[in-house]
N, C-alpha and C positions, 0 to 999 in steps of 0.2 A: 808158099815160100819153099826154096828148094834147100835142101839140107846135105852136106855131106859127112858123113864120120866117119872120124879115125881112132880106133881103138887101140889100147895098150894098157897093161900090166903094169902097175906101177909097185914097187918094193921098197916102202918105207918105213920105218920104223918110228911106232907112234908110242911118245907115251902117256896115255892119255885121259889118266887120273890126276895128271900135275899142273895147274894153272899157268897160262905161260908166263904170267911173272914169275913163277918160279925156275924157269930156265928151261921149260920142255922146250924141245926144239920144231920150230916155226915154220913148216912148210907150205907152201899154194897148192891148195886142191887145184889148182888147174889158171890158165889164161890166155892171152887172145892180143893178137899184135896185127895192126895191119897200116899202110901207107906208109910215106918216104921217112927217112930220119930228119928229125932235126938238126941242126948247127950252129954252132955261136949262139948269139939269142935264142935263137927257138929252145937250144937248150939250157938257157937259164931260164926262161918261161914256164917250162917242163917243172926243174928244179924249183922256183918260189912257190909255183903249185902246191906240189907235193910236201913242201915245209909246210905252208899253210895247214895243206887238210890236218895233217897231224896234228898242228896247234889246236884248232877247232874243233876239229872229230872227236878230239880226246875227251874234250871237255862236256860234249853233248853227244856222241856216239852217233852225229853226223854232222857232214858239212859241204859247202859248195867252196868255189875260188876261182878265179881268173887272174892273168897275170901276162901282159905285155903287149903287143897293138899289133895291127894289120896283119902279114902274114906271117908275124911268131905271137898271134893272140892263141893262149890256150885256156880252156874253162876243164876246171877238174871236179870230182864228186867221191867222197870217203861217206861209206856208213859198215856202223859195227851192228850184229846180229845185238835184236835186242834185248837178248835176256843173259847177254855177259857182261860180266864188271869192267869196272872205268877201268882198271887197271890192267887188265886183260883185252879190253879196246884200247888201249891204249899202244900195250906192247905189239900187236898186229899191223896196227896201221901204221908202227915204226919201220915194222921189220916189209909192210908190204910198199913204203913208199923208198924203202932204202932200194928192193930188188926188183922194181917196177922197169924202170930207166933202163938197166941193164938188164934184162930179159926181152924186154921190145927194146932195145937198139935205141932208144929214142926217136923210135916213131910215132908218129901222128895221131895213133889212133892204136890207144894200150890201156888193157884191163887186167887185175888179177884177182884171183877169189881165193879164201881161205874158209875156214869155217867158222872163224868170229868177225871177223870182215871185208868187205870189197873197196877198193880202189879203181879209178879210172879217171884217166884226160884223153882228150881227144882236140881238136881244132873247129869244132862245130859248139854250138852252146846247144848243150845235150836235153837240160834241168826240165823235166815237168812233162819228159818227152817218152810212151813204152818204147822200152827194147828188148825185143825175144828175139833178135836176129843170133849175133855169138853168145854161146855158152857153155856151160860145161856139166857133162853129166856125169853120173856115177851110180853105179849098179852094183847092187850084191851079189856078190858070185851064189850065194843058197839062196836056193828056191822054196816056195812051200807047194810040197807037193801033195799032202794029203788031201786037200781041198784048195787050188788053185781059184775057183770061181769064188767062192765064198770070201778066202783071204781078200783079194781083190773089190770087193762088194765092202768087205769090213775098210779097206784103205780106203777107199774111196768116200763111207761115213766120217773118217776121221778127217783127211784132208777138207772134206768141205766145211765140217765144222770151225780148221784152223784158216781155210781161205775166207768164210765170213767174217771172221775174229778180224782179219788184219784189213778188210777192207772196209772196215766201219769208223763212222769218223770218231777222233779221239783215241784212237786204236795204234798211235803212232806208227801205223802199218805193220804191226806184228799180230801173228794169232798162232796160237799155240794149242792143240787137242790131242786126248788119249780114249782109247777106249780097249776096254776087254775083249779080246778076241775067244778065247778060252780060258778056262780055268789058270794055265799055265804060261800063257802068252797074252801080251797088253804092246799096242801098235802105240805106238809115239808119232805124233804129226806136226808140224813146223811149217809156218808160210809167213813171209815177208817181202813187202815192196818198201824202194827207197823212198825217202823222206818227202819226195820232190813232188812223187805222183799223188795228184787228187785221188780221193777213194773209190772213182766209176774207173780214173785208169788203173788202181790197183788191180781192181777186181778181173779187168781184160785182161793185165798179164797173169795176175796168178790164171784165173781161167786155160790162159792160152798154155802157160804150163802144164796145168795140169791133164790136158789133153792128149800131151804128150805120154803119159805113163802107159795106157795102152801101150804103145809103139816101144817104148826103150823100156819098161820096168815091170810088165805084167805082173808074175806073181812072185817075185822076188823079193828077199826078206828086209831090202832095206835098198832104199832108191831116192837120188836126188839133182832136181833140175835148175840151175844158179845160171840165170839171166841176168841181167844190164842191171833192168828194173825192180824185179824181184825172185825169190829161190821158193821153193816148194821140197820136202821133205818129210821121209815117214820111216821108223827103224820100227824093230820090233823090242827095241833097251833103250832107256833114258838117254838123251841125247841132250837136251835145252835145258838152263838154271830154270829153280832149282833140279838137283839131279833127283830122280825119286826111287827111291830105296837104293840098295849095294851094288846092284849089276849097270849101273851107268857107264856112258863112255863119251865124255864131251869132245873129243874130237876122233876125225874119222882116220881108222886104221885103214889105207889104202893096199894094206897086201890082201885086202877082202873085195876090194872093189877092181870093179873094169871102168876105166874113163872114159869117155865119149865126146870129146871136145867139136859144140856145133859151131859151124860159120854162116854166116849169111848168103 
């Protein structure tokens, strides 16, 4: 598949000890907009979607919907990362169905990712189907340079451990893994696929993700790959609930990161 990226710098200001029910402020790590706008119905199709997923996501931290016939039929899909609270998937999937619409224009075919959850409609009934075609990556600006191969050898034990995690069944497609790098460094690893995929397609996309680090995140101290289907992630500080000991940071400060938003 062919890829293109476009890099950029983003400066935002996170603050990211404060749960966002408590008012930290709600940004999209990144999203993906593609085909005509809607009008008239299509965009009320758009709209009951997206009420929908909120009602339902909130409640079980994912959901499916559809909403209108022939060509303003739209199927949409919301899941929250699964180790944040109801209340925290809750206020995400508010604030990402509110700026969905307008962000893609009401087009046909729109997704947006945060780091407690994903949103997306489209005009195809998507449910049960990989998609690693758009997505969005983000890279640590600090590298590990002491031992580059080693670092990378150590990710790579972690990730697999949290790609088995989430692709076993019962596993509600999350898997989560740490391990000791040194003395003074402990890698944090994160892998989840949506609710929809059976656990042989989980395991393709994370796979297919993870494939990808080579190519966009070698040895760099903190890197992450948020496809359709599912995200793959690995920091060198507490990232996923619970947070573990004082240096945690639940969501991602973006003046650290380089974006890389892929398309298909």
């Amino acid at each position: 598949m062919a890829f293109c990226r476009a890099c950029s710098g983003l400066l935002l200001l996170a603050m990211a000890m404060l749960p966002l029910a408590m008012g930290m402020a709600m940004d999209p790590i990144g999203s993906y907009c593609a085909g005509t706008s809607y009008k008239g119905s299509g965009k009320a199709s758009i709209n009951s979607v997206l009420t929908d997923l909120v009602v339902k996501g909130s409640t079980g931290g994912f959901a499916t919907s559809s909403a209108g016939k022939d060509k303003n039929l739209v199927y949409g899909l919301a899941q929250c990362r699964g180790d944040v609270s109801a209340s925290d998937c809750s206020a995400c999937l508010a604030d990402a169905a509110n700026k969905l619409p307008a962000t893609c224009s009401y087009q046909s075919d729109a997704r947006i990712w945060y780091d407690y959850c994903f949103v997306r409609y489209g005009n195809t009934d998507f449910a049960g189907q990989t998609d690693t075609g758009a997505g969005v990556i983000l890279v640590n600006l600090q590298a590990e340079d002491n031992d580059p191969k080693s670092f990378e050898e150590a990710v790579g034990k972690v990730m697999g451990k949290a790609a088995a995690q989430a692709s076993a069944a019962g596993s509600a497609g999350l898997g989560r893994a740490k391990e000791q790098y040194t003395p003074f460094v402990t890698i944090y690893g994160l892998a989840q696929c949506t609710r929809d995929l059976a656990p042989l397609a989980c395991a393709q996309c994370v796979s297919t993700a993870l494939s990808r680090f080579g190519e966009f995140c070698g040895a760099q101290q903190g890197c992450q790959i948020n496809y359709s289907t599912c995200r793959v992630r690995y920091e060198i500080y507490p990232f996923y609930f619970p947070l573990d000991g004082t240096g945690g940071q639940a969501t991602t400060d973006m003046t650290k990161y380089t974006k890389i938003v892929v398309h298909p």
